[in-house]
C-alpha positions as CSV (number, residue, x, y, z in Angstrom):
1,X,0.0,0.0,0.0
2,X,1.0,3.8,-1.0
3,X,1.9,6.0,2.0
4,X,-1.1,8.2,-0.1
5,X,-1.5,10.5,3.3
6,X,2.6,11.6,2.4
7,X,1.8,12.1,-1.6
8,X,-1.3,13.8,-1.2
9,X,0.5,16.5,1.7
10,X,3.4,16.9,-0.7
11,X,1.4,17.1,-3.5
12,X,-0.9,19.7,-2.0
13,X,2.2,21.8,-0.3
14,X,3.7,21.8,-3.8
15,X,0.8,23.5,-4.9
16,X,0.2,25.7,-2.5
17,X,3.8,27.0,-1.7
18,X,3.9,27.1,-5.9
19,X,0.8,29.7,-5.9
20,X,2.1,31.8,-2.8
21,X,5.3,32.5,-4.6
22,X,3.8,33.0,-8.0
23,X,1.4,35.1,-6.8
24,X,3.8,37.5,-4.9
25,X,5.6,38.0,-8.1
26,X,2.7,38.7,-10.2
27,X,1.0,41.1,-7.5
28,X,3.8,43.7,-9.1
29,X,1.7,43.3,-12.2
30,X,-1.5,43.2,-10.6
31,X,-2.5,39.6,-11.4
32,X,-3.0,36.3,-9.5
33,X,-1.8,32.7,-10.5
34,X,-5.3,32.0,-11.8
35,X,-5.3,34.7,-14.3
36,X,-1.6,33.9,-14.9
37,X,-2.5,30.5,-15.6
38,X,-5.1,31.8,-18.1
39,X,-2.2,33.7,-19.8
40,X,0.4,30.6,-19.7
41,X,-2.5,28.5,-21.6
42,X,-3.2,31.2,-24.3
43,X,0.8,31.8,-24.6
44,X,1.1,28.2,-24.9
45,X,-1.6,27.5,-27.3
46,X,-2.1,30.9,-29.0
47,X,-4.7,33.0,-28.4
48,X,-8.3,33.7,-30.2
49,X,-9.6,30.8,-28.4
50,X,-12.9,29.4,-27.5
51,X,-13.5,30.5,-23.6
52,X,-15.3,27.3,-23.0
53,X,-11.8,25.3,-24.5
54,X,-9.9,27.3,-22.1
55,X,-12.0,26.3,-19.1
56,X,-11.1,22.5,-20.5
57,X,-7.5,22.9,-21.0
58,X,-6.4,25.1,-17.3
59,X,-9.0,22.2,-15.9
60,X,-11.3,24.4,-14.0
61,X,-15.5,25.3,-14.1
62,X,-16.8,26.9,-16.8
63,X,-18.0,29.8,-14.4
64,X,-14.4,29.6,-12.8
65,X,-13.1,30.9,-15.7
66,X,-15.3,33.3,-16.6
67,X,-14.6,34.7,-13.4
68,X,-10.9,34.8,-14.2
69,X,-11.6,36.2,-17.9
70,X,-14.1,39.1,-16.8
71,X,-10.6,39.9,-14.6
72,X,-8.6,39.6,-17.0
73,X,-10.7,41.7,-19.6
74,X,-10.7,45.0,-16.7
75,X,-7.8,44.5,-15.9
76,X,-6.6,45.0,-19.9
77,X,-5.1,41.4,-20.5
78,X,-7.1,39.9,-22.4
79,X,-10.0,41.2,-25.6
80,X,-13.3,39.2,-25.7
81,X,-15.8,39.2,-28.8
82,X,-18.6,37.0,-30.2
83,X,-18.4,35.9,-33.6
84,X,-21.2,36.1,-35.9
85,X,-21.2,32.2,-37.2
86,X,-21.8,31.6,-33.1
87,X,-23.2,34.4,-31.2
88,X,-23.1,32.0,-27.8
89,X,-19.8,31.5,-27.8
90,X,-16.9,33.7,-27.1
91,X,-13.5,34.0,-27.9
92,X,-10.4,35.3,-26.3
93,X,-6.9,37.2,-27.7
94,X,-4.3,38.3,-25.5
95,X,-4.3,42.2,-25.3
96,X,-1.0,44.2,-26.1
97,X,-0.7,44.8,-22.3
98,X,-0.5,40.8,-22.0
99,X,1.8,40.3,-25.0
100,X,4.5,43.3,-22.9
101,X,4.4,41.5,-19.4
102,X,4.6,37.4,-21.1
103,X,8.6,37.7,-20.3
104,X,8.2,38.8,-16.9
105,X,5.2,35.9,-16.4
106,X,6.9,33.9,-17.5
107,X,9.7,34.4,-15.7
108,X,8.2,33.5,-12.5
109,X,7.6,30.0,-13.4
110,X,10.5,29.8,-14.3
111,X,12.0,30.9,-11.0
112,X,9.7,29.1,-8.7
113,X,10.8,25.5,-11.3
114,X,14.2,27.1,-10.5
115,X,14.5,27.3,-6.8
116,X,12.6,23.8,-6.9
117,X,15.0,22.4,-8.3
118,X,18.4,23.8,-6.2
119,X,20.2,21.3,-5.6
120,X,19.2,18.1,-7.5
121,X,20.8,16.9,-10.1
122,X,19.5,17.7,-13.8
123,X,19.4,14.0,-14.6
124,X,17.2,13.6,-11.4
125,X,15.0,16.5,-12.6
126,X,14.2,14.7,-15.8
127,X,13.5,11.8,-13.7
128,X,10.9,13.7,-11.6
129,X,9.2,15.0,-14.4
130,X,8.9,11.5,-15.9
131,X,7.3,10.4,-12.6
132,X,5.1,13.0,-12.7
133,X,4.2,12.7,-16.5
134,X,3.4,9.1,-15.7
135,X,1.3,10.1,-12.4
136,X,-0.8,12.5,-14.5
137,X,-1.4,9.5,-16.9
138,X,-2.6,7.3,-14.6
139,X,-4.8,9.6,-12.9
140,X,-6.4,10.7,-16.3
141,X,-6.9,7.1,-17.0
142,X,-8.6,7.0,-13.6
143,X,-10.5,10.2,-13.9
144,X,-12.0,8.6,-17.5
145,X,-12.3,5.5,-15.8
146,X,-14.6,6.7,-13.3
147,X,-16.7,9.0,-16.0
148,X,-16.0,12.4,-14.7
């Protein structure tokens, strides 16, 4: 049996302690790890995308994320519009303002992966990451397994 009460704390304090740094970072830009995470997807996958296939690929609720968009839209990051072939949907571009401050977002992922990683050995940090690529796997496989 898995000591799951250890992998879930680490797990969780990874996550946690990942979002307090990241988040004191971006607060010099005025943005939270949410809407940063927002940003990372449309930086990764380009932008004029479907807001509903945003909420699918950061993996949160539909009215999460349009919470985090109608932030991002005051705050200047992002444009919405509706399309006349589908008035009910809406699609998102990364504003100027986003496109300027992508370095410095950027750069505190980086940073946090950085100070992560002190210490251990690069061969080890590939190793990690293939532990976690095949954790992800088997939990998706799970997730579908179980229909949700």
């Amino acid at each position: 049996m898995y000591d799951f009460y250890s992998i879930i704390a680490y797990a969780t304090r990874m996550v946690q302690i990942g979002k307090i740094c990241v988040n004191k970072g971006l607060k010099e830009i005025g943005l939270t790890s949410s809407e940063s995470d927002v940003l990372m997807f449309l930086y990764a996958n380009g932008d004029d995308i479907r807001q509903d296939h945003i909420a699918a690929g950061v993996e949160v609720s539909k009215a999460a994320i349009s919470r985090t968009i109608n932030s991002l839209e005051r705050k200047g990051y992002i444009v919405r519009e509706q399309r006349d072939e589908d008035r009910r949907a809406w699609y998102v571009r990364l504003s100027h303002k986003a496109w300027v401050h992508k370095e410095f977002i950027q750069k505190q992922y980086a940073d946090l992966v950085e100070a992560a990683c002190r210490g251990i050995d690069e061969h080890k940090v590939g190793e990690i990451v293939d532990i976690f690529k095949t954790v992800v796997d088997n939990m998706e496989e799970y997730r579908v397994a179980q229909g949700t």
